[in-house]
N, C-alpha and C positions, 0 to 999 in steps of 0.2 A: 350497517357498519360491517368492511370485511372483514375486521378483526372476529366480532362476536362469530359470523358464520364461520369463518375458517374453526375456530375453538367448537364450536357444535361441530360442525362433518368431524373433527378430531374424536371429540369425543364418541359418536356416532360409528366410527372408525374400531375404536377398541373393544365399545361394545357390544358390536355386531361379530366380531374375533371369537373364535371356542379354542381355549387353551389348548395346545399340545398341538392345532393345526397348522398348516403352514398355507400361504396364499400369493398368486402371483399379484402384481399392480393392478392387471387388469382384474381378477378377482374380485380384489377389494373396492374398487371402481364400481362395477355392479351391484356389488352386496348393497353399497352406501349409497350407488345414485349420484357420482359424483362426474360430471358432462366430461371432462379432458383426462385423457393419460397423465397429463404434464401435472395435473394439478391433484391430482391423487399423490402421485411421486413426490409433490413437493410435501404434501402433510404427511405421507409414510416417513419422510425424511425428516421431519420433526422429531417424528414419535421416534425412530431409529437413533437420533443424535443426545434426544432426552432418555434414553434408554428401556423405553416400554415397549417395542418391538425389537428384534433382533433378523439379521437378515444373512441368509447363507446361498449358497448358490450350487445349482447341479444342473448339469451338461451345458453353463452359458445361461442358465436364464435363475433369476433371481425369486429368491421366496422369502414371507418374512411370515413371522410367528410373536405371538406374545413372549413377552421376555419372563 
């Protein structure tokens, strides 16, 4: 079911996070093993709207960090 897997890479996601870092999409993509840009960005974008990650930006390109 894609629901289950999207909630595991999620979680998978936060837990692979070490507070205080900050990480680009593609980062986080690697760390998790997760195949597309597009679909990394859609579960940072979860976690971003549900407010467990926070995301700021320096010279144009985007980082996010545990909230």
């Amino acid at each position: 079911m894609k629901l289950d897997e999207n909630l595991s890479k999620i979680e998978e996601i936060v837990a692979s996070m070490e507070k205080g870092k900050s990480y680009t999409v593609s980062e986080i993509q690697k760390l998790v093993g997760i195949e597309t840009n597009q679909k990394a960005s859609a579960l940072i974008r979860q976690l971003r709207d549900n407010g467990v990650v926070v995301r700021k930006e320096e010279k144009g390109k985007a980082y996010f960090s545990l909230a």
